[in-house]
C-alpha positions in Angstrom: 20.6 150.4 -10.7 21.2 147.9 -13.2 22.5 148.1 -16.5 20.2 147.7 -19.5 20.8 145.4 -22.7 21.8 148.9 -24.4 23.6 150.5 -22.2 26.2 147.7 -21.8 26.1 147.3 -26.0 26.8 150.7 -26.5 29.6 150.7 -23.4 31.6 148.0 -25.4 31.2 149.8 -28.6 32.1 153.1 -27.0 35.6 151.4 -25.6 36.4 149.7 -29.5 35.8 153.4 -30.5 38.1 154.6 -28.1 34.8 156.9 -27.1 32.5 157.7 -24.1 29.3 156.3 -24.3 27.3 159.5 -24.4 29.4 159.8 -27.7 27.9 156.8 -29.9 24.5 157.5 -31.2 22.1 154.9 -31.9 22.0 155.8 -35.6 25.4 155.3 -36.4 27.6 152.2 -38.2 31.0 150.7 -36.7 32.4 152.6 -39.4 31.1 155.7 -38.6 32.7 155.4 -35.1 36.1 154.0 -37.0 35.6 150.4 -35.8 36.8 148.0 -38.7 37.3 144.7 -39.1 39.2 143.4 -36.3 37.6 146.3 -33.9 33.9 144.2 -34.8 35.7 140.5 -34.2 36.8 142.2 -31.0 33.6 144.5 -30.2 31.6 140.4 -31.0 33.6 139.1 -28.8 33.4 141.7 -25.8 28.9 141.3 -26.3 29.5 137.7 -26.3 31.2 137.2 -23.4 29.2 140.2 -21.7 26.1 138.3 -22.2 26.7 134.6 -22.2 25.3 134.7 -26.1 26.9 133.1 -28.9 26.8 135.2 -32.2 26.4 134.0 -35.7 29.8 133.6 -37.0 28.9 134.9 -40.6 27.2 137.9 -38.7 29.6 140.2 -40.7 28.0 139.3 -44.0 24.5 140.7 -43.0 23.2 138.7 -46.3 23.9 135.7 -44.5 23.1 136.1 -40.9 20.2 137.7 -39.3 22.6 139.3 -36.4 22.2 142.7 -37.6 25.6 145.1 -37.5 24.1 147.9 -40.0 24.2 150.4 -36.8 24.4 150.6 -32.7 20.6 150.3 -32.6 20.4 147.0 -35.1 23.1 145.4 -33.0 21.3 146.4 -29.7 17.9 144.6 -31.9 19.9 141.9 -32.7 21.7 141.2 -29.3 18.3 141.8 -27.1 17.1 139.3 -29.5 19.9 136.4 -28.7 19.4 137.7 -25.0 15.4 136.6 -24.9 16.1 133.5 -27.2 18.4 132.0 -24.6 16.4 132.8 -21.7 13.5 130.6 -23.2 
């Protein structure tokens, strides 16, 4: 059984929030799971790398980026959305 888009997303959020998965709700922010600053540069890097995407570097300034980081769900949005543009 493969792994979904969301399931890996929230698995890397889960382990910067020092969490289980089953833990982080879609509806909550980084901050709500106590991931600052350096726990999103490293939670960016971890999706990156996870699937071969390249993120927006102002993507923590959501005014200037359209990588979305407002909750789990937006980044899910946001990465399925890198996922599909490289694949085309």
């Amino acid at each position: 059984m493969s792994e979904t888009i969301k399931d890996r997303v929230v698995a890397i959020i889960a382990e910067q929030a020092v969490l289980e998965p089953g833990d982080v709700r879609l509806d909550q922010t980084l901050e709500d799971l106590g991931i600052e600053s350096l726990g999103l540069v490293e939670s960016i890097f971890a999706i990156e790398e996870a699937f071969d995407i390249s993120v927006p570097f102002n993507a923590n300034d959501p005014s200037e980026s359209e990588f979305d980081i407002s909750s789990v769900a937006a980044i899910i949005k946001a990465v399925e959305g890198l996922v599909a543009e490289q694949a085309a």
